[in-house]
TORGU-522011 format. One record per residue: residue number from 1; x, y, z of N, C-alpha, C in turn. Coordinates in nm, 3 decimals. Layout:
<recs>
 seq     n.X     n.Y     n.Z    ca.X    ca.Y    ca.Z     c.X     c.Y     c.Z
 NUM       X       Y       Z       X       Y       Z       X       Y       Z
...
</recs>
This chain:
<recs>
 seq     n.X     n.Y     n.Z    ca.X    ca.Y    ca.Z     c.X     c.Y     c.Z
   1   4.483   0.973  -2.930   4.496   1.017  -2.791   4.608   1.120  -2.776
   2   4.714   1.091  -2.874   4.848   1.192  -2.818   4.865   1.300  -2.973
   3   4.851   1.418  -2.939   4.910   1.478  -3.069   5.002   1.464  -3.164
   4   4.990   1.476  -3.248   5.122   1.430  -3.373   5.236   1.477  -3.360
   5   5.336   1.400  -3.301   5.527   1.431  -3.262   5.512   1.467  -3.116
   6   5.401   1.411  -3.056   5.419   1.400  -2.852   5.535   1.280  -2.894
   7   5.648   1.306  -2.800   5.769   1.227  -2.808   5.709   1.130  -2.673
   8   5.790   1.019  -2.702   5.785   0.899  -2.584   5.767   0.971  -2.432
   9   5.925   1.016  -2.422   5.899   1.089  -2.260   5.817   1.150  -2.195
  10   5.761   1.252  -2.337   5.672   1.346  -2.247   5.534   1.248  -2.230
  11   5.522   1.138  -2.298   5.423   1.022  -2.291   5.409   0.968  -2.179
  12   5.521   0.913  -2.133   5.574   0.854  -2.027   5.543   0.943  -1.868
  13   5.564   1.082  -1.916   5.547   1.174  -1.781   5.418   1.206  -1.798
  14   5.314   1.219  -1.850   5.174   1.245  -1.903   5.110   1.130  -1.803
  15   5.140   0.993  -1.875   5.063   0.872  -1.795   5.122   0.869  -1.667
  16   5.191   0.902  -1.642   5.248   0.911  -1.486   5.165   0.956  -1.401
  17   5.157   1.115  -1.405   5.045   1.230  -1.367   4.939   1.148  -1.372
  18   4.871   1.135  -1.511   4.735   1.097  -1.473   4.767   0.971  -1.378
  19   4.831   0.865  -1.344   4.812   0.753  -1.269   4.824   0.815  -1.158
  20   4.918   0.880  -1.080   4.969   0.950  -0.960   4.805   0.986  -0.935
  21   4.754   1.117  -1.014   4.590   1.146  -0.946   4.515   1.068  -0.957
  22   4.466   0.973  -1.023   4.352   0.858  -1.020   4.416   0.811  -0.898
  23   4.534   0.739  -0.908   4.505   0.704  -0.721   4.509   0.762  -0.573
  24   4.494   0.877  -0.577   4.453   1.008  -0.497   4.316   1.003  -0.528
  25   4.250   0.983  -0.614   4.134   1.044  -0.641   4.013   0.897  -0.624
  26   4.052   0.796  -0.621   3.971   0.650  -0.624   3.909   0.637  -0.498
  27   4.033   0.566  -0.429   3.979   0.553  -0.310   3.902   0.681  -0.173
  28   3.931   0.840  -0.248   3.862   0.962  -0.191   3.715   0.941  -0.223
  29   3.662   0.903  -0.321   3.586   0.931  -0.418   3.502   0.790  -0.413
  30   3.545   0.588  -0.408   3.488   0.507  -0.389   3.441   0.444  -0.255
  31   3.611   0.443  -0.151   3.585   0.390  -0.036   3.650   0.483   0.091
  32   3.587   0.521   0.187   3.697   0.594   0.267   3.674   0.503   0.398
  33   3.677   0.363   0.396   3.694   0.234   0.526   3.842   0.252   0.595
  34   3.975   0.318   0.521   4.092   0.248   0.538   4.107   0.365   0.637
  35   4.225   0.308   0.750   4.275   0.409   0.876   4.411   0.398   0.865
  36   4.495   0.490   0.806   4.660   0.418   0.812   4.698   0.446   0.944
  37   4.816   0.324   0.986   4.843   0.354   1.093   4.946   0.480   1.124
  38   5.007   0.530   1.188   5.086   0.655   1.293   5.226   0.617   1.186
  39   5.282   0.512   1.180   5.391   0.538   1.142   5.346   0.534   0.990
  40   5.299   0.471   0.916   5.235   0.461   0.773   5.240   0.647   0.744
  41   5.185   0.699   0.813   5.124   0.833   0.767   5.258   0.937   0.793
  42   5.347   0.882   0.915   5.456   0.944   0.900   5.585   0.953   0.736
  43   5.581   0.801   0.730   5.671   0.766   0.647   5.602   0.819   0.484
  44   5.479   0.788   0.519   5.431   0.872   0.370   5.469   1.037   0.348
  45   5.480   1.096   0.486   5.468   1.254   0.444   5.621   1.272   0.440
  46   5.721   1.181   0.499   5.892   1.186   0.426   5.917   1.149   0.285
  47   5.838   1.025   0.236   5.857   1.010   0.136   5.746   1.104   0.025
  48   5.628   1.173   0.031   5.632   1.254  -0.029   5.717   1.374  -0.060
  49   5.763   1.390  -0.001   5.895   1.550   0.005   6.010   1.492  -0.035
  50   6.013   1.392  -0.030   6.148   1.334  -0.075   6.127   1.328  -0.265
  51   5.996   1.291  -0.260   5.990   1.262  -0.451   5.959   1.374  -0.512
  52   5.907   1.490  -0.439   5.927   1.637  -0.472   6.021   1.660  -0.602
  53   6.164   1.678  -0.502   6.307   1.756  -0.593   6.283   1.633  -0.733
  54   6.271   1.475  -0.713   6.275   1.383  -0.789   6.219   1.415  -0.917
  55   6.060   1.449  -0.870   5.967   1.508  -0.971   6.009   1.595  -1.079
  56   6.068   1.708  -0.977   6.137   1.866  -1.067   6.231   1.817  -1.098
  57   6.327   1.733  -1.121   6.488   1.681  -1.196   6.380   1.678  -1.328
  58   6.327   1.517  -1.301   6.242   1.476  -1.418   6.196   1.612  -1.514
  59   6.128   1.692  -1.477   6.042   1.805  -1.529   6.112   1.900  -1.613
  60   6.253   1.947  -1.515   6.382   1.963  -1.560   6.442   1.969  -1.717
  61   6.461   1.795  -1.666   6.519   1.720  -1.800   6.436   1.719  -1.949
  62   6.325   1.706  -1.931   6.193   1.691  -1.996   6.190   1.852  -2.090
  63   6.226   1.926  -1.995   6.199   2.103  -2.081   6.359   2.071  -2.141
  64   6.476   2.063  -2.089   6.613   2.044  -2.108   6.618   1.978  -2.312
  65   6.503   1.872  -2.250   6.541   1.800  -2.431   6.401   1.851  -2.518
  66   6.355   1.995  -2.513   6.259   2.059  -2.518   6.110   1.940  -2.536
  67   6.108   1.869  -2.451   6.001   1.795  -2.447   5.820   1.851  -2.370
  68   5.896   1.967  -2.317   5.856   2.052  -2.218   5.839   2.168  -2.215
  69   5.719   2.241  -2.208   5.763   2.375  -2.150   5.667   2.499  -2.114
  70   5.654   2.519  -2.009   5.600   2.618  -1.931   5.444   2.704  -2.069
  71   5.330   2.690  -2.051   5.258   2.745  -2.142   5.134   2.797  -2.005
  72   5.051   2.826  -2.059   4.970   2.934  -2.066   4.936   3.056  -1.995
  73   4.873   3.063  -1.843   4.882   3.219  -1.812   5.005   3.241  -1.725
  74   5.105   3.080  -1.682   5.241   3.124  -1.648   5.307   3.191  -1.709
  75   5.309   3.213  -1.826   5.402   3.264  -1.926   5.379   3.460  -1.873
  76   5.236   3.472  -1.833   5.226   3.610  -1.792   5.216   3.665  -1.684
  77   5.264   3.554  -1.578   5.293   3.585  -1.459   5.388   3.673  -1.409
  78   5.432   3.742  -1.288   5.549   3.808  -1.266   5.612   3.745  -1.154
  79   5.737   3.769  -1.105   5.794   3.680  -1.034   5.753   3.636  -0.885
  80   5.720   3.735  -0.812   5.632   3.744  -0.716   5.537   3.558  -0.716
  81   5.455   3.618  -0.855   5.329   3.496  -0.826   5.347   3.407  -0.890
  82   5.471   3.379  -0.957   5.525   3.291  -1.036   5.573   3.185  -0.890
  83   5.641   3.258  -0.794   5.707   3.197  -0.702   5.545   3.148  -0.563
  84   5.440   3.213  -0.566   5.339   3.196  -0.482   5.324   3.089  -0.574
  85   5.263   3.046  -0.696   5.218   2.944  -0.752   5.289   2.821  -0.748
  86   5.431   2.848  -0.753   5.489   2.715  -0.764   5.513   2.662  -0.593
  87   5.472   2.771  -0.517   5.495   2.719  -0.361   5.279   2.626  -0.373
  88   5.237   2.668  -0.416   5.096   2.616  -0.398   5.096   2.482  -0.501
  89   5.151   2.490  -0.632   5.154   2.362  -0.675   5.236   2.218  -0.601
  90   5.382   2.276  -0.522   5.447   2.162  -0.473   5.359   2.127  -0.380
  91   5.276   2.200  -0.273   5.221   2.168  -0.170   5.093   2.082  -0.256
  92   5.033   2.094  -0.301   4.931   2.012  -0.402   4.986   1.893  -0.440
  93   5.131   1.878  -0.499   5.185   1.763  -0.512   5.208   1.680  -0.433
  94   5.241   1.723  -0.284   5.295   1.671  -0.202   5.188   1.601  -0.121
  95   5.044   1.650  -0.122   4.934   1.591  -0.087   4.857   1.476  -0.185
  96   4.891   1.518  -0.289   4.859   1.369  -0.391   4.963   1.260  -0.350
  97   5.073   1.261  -0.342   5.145   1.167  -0.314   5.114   1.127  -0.196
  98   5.097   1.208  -0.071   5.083   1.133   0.021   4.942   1.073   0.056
  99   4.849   1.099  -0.019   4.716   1.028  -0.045   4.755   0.869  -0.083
 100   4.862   0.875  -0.193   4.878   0.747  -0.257   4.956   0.641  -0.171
 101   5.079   0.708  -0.102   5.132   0.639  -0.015   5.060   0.605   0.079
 102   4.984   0.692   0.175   4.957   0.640   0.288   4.774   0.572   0.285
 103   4.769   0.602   0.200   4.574   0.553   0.189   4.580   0.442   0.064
 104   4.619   0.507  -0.069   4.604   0.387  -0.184   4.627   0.257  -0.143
 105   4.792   0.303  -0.144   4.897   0.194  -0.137   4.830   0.111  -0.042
 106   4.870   0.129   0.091   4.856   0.098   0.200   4.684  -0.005   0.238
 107   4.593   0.082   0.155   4.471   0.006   0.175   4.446  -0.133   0.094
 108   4.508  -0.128  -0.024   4.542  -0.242  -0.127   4.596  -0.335  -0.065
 109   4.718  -0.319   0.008   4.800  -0.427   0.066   4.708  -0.484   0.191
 110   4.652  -0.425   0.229   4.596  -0.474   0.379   4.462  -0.555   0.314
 111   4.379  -0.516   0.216   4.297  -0.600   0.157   4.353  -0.685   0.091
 112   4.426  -0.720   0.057   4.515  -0.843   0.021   4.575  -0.934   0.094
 113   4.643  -0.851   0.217   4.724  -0.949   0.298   4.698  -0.941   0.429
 114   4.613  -0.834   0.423   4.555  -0.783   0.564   4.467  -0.937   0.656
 115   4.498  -0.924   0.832   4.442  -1.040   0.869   4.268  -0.996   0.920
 116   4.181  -1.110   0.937   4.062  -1.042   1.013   4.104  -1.017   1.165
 117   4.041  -0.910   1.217   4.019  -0.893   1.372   3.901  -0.812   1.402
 118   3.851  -0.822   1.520   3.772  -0.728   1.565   3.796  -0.648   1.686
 119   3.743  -0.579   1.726   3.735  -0.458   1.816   3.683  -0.379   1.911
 120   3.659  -0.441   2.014   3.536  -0.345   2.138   3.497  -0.179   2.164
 121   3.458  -0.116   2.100   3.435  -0.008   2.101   3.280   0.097   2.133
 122   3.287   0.180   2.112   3.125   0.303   2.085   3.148   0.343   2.016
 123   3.043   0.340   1.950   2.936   0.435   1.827   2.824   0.517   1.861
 124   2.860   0.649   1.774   2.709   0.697   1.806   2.710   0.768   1.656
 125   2.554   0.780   1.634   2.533   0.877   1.531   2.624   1.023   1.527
 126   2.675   1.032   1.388   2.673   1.208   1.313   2.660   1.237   1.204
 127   2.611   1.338   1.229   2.560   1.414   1.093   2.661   1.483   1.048
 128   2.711   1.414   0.899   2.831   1.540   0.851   2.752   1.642   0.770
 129   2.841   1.769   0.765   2.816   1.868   0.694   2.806   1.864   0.515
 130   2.832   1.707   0.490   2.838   1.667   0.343   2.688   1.715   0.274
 131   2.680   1.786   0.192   2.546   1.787   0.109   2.528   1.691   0.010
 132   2.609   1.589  -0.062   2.586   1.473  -0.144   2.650   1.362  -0.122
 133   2.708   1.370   0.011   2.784   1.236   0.004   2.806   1.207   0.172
 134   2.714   1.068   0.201   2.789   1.051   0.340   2.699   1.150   0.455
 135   2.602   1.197   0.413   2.564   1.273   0.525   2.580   1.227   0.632
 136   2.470   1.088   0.654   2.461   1.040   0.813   2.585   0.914   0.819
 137   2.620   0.924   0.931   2.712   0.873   0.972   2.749   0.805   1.112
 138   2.798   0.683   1.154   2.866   0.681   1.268   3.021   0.717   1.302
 139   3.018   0.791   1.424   3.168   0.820   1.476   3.215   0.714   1.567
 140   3.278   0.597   1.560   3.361   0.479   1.578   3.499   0.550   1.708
 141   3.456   0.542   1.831   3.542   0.576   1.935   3.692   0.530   1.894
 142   3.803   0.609   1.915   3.894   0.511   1.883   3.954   0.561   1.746
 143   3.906   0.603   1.636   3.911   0.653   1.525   3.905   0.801   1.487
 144   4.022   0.882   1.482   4.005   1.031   1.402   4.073   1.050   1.297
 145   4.087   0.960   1.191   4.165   1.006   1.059   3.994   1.086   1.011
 146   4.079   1.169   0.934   3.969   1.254   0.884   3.920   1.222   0.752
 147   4.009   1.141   0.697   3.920   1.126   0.557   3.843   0.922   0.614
 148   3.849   0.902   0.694   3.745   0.804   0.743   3.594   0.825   0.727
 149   3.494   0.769   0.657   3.391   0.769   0.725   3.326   0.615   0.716
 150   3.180   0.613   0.751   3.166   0.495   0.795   2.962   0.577   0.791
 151   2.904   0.548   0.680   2.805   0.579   0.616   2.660   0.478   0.658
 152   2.563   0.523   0.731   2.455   0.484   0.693   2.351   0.600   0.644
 153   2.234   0.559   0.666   2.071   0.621   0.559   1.998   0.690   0.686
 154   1.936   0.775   0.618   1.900   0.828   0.750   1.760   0.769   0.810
 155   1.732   0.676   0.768   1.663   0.568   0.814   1.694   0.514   0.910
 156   1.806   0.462   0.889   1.912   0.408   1.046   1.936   0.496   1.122
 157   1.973   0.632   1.070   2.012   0.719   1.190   1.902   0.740   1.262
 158   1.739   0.740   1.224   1.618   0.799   1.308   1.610   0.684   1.441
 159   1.664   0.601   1.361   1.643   0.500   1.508   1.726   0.487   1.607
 160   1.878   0.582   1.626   1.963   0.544   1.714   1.951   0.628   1.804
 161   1.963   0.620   1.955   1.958   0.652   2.053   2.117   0.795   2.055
 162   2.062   0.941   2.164   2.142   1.010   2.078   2.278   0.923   2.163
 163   2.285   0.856   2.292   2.423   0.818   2.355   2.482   0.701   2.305
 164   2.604   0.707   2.304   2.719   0.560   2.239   2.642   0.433   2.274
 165   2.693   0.391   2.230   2.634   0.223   2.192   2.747   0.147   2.197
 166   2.769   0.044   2.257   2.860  -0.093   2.293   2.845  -0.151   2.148
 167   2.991  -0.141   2.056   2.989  -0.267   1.949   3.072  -0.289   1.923
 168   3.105  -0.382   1.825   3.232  -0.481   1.803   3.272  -0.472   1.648
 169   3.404  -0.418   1.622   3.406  -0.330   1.477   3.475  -0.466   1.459
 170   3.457  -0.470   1.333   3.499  -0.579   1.243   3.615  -0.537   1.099
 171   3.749  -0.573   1.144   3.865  -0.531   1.047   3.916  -0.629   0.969
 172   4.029  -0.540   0.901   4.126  -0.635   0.833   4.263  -0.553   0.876
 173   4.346  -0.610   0.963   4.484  -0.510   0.983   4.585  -0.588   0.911
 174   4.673  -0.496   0.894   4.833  -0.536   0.874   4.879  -0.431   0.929
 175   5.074  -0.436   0.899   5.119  -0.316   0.986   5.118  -0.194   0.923
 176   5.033  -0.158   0.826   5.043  -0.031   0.781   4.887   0.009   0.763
 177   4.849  -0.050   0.869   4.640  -0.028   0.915   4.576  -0.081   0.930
 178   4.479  -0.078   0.911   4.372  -0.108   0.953   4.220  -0.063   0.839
 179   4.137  -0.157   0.772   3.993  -0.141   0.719   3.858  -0.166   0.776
 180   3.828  -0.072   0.793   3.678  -0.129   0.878   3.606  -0.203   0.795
 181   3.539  -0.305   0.852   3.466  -0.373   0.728   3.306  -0.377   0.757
 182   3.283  -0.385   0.882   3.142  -0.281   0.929   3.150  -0.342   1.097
 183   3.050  -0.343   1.150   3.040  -0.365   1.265   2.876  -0.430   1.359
 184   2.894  -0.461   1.486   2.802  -0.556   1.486   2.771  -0.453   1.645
 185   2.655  -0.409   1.663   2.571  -0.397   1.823   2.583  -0.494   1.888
 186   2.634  -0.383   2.030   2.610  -0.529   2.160   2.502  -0.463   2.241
 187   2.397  -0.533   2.238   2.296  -0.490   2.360   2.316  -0.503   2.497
 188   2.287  -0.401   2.533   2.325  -0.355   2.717   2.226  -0.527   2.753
 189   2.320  -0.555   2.882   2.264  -0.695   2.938   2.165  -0.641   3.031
 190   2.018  -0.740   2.983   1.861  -0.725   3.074   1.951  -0.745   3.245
 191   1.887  -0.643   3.303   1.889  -0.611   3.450   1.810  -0.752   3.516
 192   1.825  -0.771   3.629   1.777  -0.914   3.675   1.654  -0.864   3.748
 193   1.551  -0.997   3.793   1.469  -0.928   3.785   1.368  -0.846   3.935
 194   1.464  -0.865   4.017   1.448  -0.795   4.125   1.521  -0.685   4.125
 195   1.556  -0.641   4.030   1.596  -0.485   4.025   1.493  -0.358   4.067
 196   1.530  -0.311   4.228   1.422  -0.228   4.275   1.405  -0.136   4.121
 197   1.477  -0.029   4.103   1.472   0.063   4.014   1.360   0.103   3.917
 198   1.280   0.156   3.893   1.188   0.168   3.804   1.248   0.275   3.694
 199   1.213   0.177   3.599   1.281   0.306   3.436   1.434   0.276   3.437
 200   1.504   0.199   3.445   1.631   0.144   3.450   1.634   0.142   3.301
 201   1.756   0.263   3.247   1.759   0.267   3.120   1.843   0.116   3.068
 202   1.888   0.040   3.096   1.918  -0.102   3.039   1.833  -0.179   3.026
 203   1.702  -0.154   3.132   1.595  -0.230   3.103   1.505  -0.202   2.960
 204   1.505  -0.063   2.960   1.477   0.004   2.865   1.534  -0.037   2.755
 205   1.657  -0.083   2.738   1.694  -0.066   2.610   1.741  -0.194   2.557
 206   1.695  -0.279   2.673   1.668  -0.401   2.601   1.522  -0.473   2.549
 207   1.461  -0.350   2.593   1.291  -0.402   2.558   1.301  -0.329   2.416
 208   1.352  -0.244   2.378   1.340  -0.223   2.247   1.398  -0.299   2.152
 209   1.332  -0.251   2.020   1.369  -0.369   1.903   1.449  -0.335   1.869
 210   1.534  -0.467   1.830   1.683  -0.446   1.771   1.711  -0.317   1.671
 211   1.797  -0.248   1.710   1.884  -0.153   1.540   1.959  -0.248   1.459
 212   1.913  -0.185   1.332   1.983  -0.232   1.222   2.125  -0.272   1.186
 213   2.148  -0.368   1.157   2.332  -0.371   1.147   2.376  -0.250   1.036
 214   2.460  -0.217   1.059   2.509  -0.088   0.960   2.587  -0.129   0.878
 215   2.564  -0.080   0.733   2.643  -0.138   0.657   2.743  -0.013   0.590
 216   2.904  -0.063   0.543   2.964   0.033   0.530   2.936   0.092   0.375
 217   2.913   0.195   0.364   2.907   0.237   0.246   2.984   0.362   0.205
 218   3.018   0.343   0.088   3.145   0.425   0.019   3.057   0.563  -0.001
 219   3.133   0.693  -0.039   3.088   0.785  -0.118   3.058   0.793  -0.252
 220   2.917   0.818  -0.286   2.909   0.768  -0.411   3.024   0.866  -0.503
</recs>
């Protein structure tokens, strides 16, 4: 796995990296249920910038005991884009970390220690712009983190009415979020039956047959 005379450290900073992106990259890529909460997402984007300078000491030290060192088309860069690149790599860094802090981390602990609750809300169908992943979708009132979604087939979507729908989301919170775990339809209550009205859309839409419970599904 490691070339002949990779020293410990630079071993050590190698498996780091790769662990740091696998967990940026898991939960993007298996489940996107988790919602961190307001302060979660704050404290993640301080403590990403904070492990920044941390990072570059390390990186530093690492070239310092020549364990390290700057190779391939950096080497033929000029200072200009030497300095554009390393402003585009910290910002890259600083978004992996805060993937890990505020989504990894955070979603692990709440599936672990997280309590059940549920939630009175609307749903209605959308269609994301995804071409392989997640197309159809419900938008969950109440909810705009952007890497959220909440996945059905477009089977389910042909059957939903295009206006919100009364349902009851089903979680797991602690104080650093919230996981959707799917959710349950409430049917509009049958009108009584001296209701002058003819075409009373509640009447309507309780004579139709139940929709499907939606189930949450990850990006493949």
């Amino acid at each position: 796995m490691w070339p002949a005379g990779t020293v410990v450290a630079k071993k050590i900073w190698i498996s780091w990296v790769l662990l740091v992106m696998l967990g940026a990259l898991v939960p993007l890529l298996l489940w996107r249920s988790f919602v961190p909460s307001a302060d979660t997402m704050r404290g993640a984007l301080y403590l990403s910038l904070a492990l920044l300078p941390v990072h570059g000491l390390w990186l530093w030290r690492l070239r310092a005991r020549g364990a390290w060192a700057p190779s391939g088309p950096w080497l033929a860069y000029g200072l200009v884009k030497r300095w554009a690149m390393g402003v585009l790599v910290l910002g890259f860094c600083a978004a992996i970390l805060w993937i890990d802090l505020a989504i990894t981390l955070p979603s692990l602990y709440t599936r672990w220690w997280g309590l059940p609750s549920q939630q009175a809300t609307q749903v209605q169908p959308h269609r994301s712009s995804a071409k392989h992943s997640c197309r159809h979708q419900l938008k969950i009132e109440g909810i705009r983190f952007p890497l959220f979604e909440f996945c059905i087939d477009a089977e389910q979507l042909a059957q939903w009415p295009a206006q919100p729908l009364p349902a009851t989301v089903l979680l797991r919170r602690s104080a650093l979020g919230m996981e959707v775990l799917g959710l349950r339809l409430v049917r509009p209550a049958p009108p009584s039956t001296d209701d002058p009205e003819p075409g009373n859309p509640q009447a309507a839409a309780a004579l139709q047959p139940p929709l499907p419970t939606p189930s949450l599904q990850g990006a493949p």
